[in-house]
Residue, then its C-alpha position, 0 to 999 in steps of 0.5 A: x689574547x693572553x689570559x684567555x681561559x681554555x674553557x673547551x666545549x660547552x652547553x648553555x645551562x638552562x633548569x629545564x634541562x639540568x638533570x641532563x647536563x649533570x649526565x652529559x659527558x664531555x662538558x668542560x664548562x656551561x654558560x647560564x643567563x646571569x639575570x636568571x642567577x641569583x647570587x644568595x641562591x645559585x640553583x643546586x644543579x649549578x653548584x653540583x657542577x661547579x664542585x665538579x670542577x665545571x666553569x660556569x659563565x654568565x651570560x648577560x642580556x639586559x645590559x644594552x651596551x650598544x644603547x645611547x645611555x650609558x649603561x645602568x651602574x646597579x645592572x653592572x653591579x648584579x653582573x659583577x656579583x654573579x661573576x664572583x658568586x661563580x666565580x667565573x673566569x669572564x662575563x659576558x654581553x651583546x653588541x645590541x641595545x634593548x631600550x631607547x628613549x628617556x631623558x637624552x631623547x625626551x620622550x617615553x623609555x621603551x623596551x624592546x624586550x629581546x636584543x636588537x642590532x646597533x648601526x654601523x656607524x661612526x657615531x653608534x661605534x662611539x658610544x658602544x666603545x664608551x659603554x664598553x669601557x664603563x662595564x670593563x672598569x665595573x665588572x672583576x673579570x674580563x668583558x667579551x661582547x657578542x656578535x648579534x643576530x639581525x633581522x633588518x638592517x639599518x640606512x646608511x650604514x659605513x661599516x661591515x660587522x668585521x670591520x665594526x668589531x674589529x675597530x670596536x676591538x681596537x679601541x677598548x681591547x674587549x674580548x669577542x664572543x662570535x656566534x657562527x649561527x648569528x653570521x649564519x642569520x645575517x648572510x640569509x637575512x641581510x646577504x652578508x658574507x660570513x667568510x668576508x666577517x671572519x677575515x676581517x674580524x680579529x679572531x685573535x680576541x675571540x674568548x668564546x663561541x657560540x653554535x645554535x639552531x634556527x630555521x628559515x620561514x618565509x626567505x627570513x631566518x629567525x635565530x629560534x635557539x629551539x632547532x638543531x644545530x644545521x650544516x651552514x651553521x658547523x660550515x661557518x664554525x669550519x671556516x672559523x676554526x680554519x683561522x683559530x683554535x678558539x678557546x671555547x665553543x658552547x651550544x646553546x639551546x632556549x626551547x623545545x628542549x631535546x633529549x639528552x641523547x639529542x644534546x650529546x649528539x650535537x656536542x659531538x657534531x661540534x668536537x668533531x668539527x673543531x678537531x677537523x680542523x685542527x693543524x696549522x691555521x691557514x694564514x689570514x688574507x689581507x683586510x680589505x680597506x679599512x673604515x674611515x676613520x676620524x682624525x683623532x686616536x683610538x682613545x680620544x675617539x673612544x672617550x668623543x661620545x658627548x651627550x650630543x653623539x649619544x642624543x643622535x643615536x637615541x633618536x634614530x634607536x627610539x625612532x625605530x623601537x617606537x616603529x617596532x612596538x608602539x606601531x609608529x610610522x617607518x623611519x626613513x630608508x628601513x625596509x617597511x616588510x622587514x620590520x614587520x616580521x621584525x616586530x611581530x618577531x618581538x611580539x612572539x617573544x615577549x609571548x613566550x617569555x610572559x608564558x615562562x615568568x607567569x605560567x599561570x596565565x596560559x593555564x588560566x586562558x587555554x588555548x586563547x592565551x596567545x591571540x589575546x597576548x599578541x592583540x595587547x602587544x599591538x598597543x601597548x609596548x613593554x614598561x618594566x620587564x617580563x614580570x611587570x608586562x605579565x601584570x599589565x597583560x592581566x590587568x588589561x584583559x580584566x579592564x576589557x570584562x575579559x576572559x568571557x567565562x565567569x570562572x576563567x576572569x575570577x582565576x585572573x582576578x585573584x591572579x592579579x590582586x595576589x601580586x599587584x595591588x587590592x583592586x583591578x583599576x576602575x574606570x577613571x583609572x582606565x580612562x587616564x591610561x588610555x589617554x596617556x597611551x595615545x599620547x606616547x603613540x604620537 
């Protein structure tokens, strides 16, 4: 597309590893979470970088444009600031929501805590173009949206990824950001086909893309970002690079972070394979049959998502969150095993992020920290974001008389009251949290 910025090869910046990103050589540009930016307060590392010439993007999570609401005016609005305050060339997202429920649905919001996959159907394509369209009038630069990672797919579904991104594409003209580890994730979890994707998909609106590693456990690939990058992965970037000289690849890494030695080696495993295929890009093959398409035209279809179409998608997306985090029966037609690795997934995630907002709590708890995390996380889904999940942690662990040791519950205690009010809750307080629970498990 014209205007698409040349970013070149990148890292995902992360503070634990920005020491050795300033001394990595052959980064053109970094991509860093825009809600972990602070626009008043950019980190000094990132500054450094973007005096060096170093494009910086950000990357957000939280904005749910695949959800049945439309997307929060104040989180476009933070997304839009961290742009100008980095002055970045674009933003971008996921093609995922991360909440469902509220007013549209009339019942409780629940939060998801990590990104999860929208149906490809007709009406969620709706929604998801409506959504698209409000951030691109929001935000100063560019939207690219990415293609997510899956571990279970939905009933009924009328669309193949390629096709969903390519009418998505269609109908608001919104860059993509294709993650060649996240076509690699839904061939080994849900037997889709990557080559069929990237012929199907419109690689010319591609701005970006994304390379990471996983691992395979059990049949399921989980999309850890904590493993080296694996040969399937740089096949697919082969196969993507066969078709487009993309404008930019990035490696992203989120944990169990590497040497610097480790990074510049799988920078280097990326270059090389974006220039072994450089030369004349091979012809794309004729797309298969389009989807069904509706009788009206791109934009009036684009602008059909009434409340009616997004109360639709609400319900089948809370109806699956409340299965996912609050243990409610399996939608019809969802495959019951997948959605409990899916949900202990979640679980596992909302573990190890509570760790990183408040490390206090596995120092406090030792090693019982995450038994005790993943026990709470049974019953008691997300409300507020990590920090607010980090205080109901706390509080319902000392409304238990727990950790046992005297010494462990009275770090927790000041702990608690230090950041949430004077007092644990008493007993009555307790009892009325418990109800209220129960009721919105029903």
């Amino acid at each position: 597309m014209n205007g698409t910025p040349q970013l070149g090869i990148g890292i995902g910046w992360r503070p634990e590893i920005a020491d050795a990103i300033e001394g990595l050589s052959g980064v053109d540009w970094v991509e860093a979470v825009a809600e972990n930016v602070c626009p008043g307060h950019l980190p000094d590392a990132l500054v450094r970088l973007r005096e060096r010439g170093v494009t910086v993007v950000p990357h957000g999570v939280s904005l749910g444009l695949g959800g049945a609401d439309r997307p929060d005016p104040r989180r476009l609005a933070d997304l839009a600031a961290r742009a100008e305050a980095l002055g970045a060339p674009l933003v971008t997202e996921h093609i995922a929501f991360v909440r469902a429920g509220g007013a549209l649905t009339a019942s409780p919001v629940l939060e998801a805590g990590h990104l999860l996959p929208v149906p490809r159907t007709r009406d969620a394509l709706r929604v998801l173009c409506e959504n698209v369209r409000i951030a691109q009038d929001s935000l100063p630069v560019p939207l690219a949206v990415e293609n997510i990672a899956a571990l279970i797919a939905w009933p009924g579904e009328e669309m193949s990824e390629g096709q969903f991104l390519a009418e998505l594409v269609e109908r608001t003209g919104v860059r993509l950001l294709i993650d060649v580890a996240n076509l690699h994730t839904n061939h080994v979890n849900r037997g889709e086909d990557p080559v069929r994707a990237l012929d199907e998909l419109p690689v010319e609106a591609i701005a970006y893309v994304h390379v990471a590693g996983g691992l395979e456990r059990d049949g399921v690939w989980h999309d850890t970002h904590a493993h080296p990058v694996t040969r399937p992965v740089l096949d697919i970037l082969a196969e993507l690079r066969a078709r487009v000289s993309p404008p930019g690849v990035l490696l992203e890494r989120d944990d169990n972070f590497p040497h610097a030695a480790e990074l510049a080696g799988e920078l280097t495993a990326i270059r090389e394979t974006v220039t072994a295929g450089a030369g004349p890009v091979r012809a794309r093959p004729v797309r298969g049959p389009e989807p069904v398409r509706d009788d009206a035209s791109p934009v009036e279809a684009a602008e059909a998502a009434g409340d009616d179409v997004r109360a639709r998608v609400g319900l089948e997306q809370a109806a699956l969150l409340s299965t996912l985090v609050a243990g409610s029966p399996v939608p019809e037609g969802f495959d019951a095993r997948r959605l409990e690795v899916q949900s202990r997934a979640l679980a596992a995630k909302r573990a190890d992020v509570v760790a990183k907002v408040a490390p206090e709590l596995p120092e406090i708890l030792g090693d019982g920290y995450r038994a005790a995390f993943l026990a709470y996380a049974r019953t008691s889904p997300m409300r507020g974001g990590y920090r607010r999940d980090a205080l109901d942690f706390a509080e319902h662990l000392l409304i238990a008389g727990r950790p046992e040791d005297g010494a462990a519950r009275r770090r927790l205690t000041l702990w608690w009251k230090e950041r949430a009010a004077p007092r644990p809750p008493r007993r009555a307080t307790r009892l009325v949290r418990a109800a209220r629970a129960v009721l919105v498990g029903k």
